[in-house]
GUVO-93446 format. One record per residue (C-alpha): x, y, z. Coordinates in nm, 3 decimals. Each point is the difference from the previous one (the first is absolute). Layout:
REM residues N
<x:X, y:Y, z:Z>;
...
***
This chain:
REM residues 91
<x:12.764, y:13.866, z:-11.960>;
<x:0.285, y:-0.162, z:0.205>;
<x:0.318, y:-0.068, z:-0.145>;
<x:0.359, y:-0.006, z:-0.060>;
<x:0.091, y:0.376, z:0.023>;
<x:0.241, y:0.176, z:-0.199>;
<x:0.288, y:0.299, z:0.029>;
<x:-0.211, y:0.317, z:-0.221>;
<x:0.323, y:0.139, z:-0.095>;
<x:0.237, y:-0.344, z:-0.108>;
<x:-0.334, y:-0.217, z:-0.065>;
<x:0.227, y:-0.269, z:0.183>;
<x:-0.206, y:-0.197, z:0.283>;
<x:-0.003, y:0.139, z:0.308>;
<x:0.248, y:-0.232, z:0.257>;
<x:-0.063, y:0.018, z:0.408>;
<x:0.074, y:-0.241, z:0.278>;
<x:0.134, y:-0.186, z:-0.222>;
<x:-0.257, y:-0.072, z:-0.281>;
<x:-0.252, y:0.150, z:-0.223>;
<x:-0.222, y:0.257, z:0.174>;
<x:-0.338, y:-0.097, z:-0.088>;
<x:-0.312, y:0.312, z:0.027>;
<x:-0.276, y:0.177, z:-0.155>;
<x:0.102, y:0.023, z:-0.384>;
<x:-0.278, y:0.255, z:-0.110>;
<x:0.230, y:0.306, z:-0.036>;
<x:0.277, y:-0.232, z:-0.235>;
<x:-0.235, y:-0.084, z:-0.211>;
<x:-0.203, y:0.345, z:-0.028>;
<x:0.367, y:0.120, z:-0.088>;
<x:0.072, y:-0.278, z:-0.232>;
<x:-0.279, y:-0.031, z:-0.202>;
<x:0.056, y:0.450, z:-0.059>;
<x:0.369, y:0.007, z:-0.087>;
<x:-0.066, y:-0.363, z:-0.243>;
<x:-0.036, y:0.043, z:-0.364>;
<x:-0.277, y:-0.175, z:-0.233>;
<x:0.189, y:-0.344, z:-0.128>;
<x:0.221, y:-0.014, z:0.280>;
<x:-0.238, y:-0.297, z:0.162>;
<x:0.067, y:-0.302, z:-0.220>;
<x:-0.327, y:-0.146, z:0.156>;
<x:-0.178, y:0.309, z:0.015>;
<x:0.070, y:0.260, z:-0.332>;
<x:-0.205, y:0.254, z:0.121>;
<x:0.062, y:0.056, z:0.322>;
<x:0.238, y:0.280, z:0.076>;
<x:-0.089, y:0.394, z:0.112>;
<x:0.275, y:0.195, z:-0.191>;
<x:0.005, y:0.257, z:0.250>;
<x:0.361, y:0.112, z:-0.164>;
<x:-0.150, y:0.078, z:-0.322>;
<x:-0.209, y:0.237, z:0.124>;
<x:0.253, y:0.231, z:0.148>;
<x:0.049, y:0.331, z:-0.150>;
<x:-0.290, y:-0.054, z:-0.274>;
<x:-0.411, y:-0.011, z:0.037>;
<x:-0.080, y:-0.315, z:0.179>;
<x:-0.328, y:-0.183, z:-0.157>;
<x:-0.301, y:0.053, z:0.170>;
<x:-0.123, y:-0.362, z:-0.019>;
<x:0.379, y:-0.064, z:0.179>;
<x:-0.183, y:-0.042, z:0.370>;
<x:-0.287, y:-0.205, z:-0.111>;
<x:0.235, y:-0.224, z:-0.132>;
<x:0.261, y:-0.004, z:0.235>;
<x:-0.291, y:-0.044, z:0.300>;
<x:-0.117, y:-0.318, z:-0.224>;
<x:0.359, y:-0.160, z:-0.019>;
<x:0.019, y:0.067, z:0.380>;
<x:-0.311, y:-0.186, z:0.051>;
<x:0.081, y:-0.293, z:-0.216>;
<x:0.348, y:-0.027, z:0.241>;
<x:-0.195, y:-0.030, z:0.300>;
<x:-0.010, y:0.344, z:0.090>;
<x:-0.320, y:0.148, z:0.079>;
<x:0.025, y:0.369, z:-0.099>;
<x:-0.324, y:0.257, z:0.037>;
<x:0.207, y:0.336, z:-0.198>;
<x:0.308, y:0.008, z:-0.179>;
<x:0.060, y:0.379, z:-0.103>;
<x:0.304, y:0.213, z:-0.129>;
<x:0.087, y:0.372, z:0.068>;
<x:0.273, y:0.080, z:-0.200>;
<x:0.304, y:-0.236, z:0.097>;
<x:-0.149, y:-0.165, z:0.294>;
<x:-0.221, y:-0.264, z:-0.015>;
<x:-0.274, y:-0.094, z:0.287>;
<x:-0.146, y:-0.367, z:0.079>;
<x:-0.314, y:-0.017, z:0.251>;
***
């Protein structure tokens, strides 16, 4: 998807020439919808990865079916979502 882009470290929008710098917005809102908690949406309750909950503990193994179905509802069409310890892969 095209869109407004944003900084990944302040989340403030991205500034250049003078305006907003407008590009592909896939990547923001992979990241987004991982580091988001359930209830965190007001319009949409159960959207939200909780990647941070799984650190340091036994992540649920119905975590990437879920997580690839969230991605899908955003827009984002997603064939494998998989985790290996603390990394997490998106085809």
């Amino acid at each position: 998807m095209i869109g407004i882009l944003l900084d990944s470290v302040t989340g403030d929008i991205l500034v250049g020439h003078g305006g907003m710098v407008i590009g592909d917005t896939d990547e923001q809102i992979v990241e987004t919808v991982l580091a988001s908690n359930r209830g965190e949406w007001k319009e949409w309750p159960l959207l939200g990865g909780e990647a941070r909950r799984m650190l340091g503990g036994s992540g649920d193994v119905f975590w990437p079916i879920e997580v690839k179905r969230m991605l899908r509802f955003c827009g984002i069409m997603v064939n494998k979502v998989t985790t290996d310890g603390d990394t997490i892969s998106i085809e």
